[in-house]
C-alpha positions as CSV (number, residue, x, y, z in Angstrom):
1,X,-3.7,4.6,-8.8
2,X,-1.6,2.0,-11.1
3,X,1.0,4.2,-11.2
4,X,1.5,5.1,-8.0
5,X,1.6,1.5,-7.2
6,X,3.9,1.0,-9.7
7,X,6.6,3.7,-8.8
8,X,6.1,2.3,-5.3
9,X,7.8,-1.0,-6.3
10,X,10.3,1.1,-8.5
11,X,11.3,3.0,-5.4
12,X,11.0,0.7,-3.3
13,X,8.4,2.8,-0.9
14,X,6.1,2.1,1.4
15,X,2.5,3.7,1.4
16,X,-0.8,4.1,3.9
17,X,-3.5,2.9,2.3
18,X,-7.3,3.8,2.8
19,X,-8.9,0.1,1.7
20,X,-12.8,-1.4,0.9
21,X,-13.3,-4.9,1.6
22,X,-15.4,-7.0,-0.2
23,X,-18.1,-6.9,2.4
24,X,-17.8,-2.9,2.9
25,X,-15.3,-2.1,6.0
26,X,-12.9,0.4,5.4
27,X,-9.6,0.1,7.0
28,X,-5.9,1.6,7.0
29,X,-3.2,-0.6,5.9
30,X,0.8,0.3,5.7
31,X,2.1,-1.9,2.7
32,X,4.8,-2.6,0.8
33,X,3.9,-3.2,-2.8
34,X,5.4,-6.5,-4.3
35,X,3.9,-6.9,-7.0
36,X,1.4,-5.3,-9.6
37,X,-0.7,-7.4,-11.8
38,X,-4.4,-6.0,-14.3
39,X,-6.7,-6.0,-11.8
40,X,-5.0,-6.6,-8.4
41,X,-1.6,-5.9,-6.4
42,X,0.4,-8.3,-4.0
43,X,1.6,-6.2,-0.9
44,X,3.0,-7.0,2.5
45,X,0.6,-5.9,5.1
46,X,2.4,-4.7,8.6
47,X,-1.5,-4.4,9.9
48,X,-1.9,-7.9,9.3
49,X,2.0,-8.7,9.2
50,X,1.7,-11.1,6.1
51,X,1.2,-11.0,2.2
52,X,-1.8,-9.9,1.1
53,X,-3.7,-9.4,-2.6
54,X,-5.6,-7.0,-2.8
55,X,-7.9,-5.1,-5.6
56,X,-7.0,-2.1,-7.4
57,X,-10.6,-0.7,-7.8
58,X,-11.0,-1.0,-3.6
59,X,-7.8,1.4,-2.9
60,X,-9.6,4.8,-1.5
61,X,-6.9,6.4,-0.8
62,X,-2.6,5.5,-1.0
63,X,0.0,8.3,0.4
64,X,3.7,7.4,0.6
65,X,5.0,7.3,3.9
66,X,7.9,9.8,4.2
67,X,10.4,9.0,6.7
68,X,11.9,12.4,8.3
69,X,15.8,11.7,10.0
70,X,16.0,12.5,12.9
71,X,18.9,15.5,14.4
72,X,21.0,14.9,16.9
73,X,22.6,17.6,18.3
């Protein structure tokens, strides 16, 4: 899950994220990882529309989010 994180702020990629909040409620997040720390990861929420921290060991899920281009024709 680090990794993936990790090459998320290499590549500059946003990612869904399946999330467990302290009190139990699961929710979907798009993020954009800023940071990666031990134990936790700074990301911009676009649920929430701020900067978030959240914990490494309450990520369920993360996919990248891959854009397709559009053809015009």
């Amino acid at each position: 899950m680090r990794n993936q994180l990790m090459k998320s702020v290499e590549y500059s990629q946003s990612l869904d994220m399946m999330y467990m909040a302290k009190d139990g409620s699961i929710s979907k997040r798009r993020i954009k990882v800023i940071q990666v720390g031990d134990n936790s990861f700074r990301a911009y929420c676009f649920l929430r529309k701020s900067r978030r921290t959240f914990i490494i060991d309450n990520v369920l899920a993360l996919v990248p989010v891959i854009r397709k281009e559009s053809m015009v024709i």
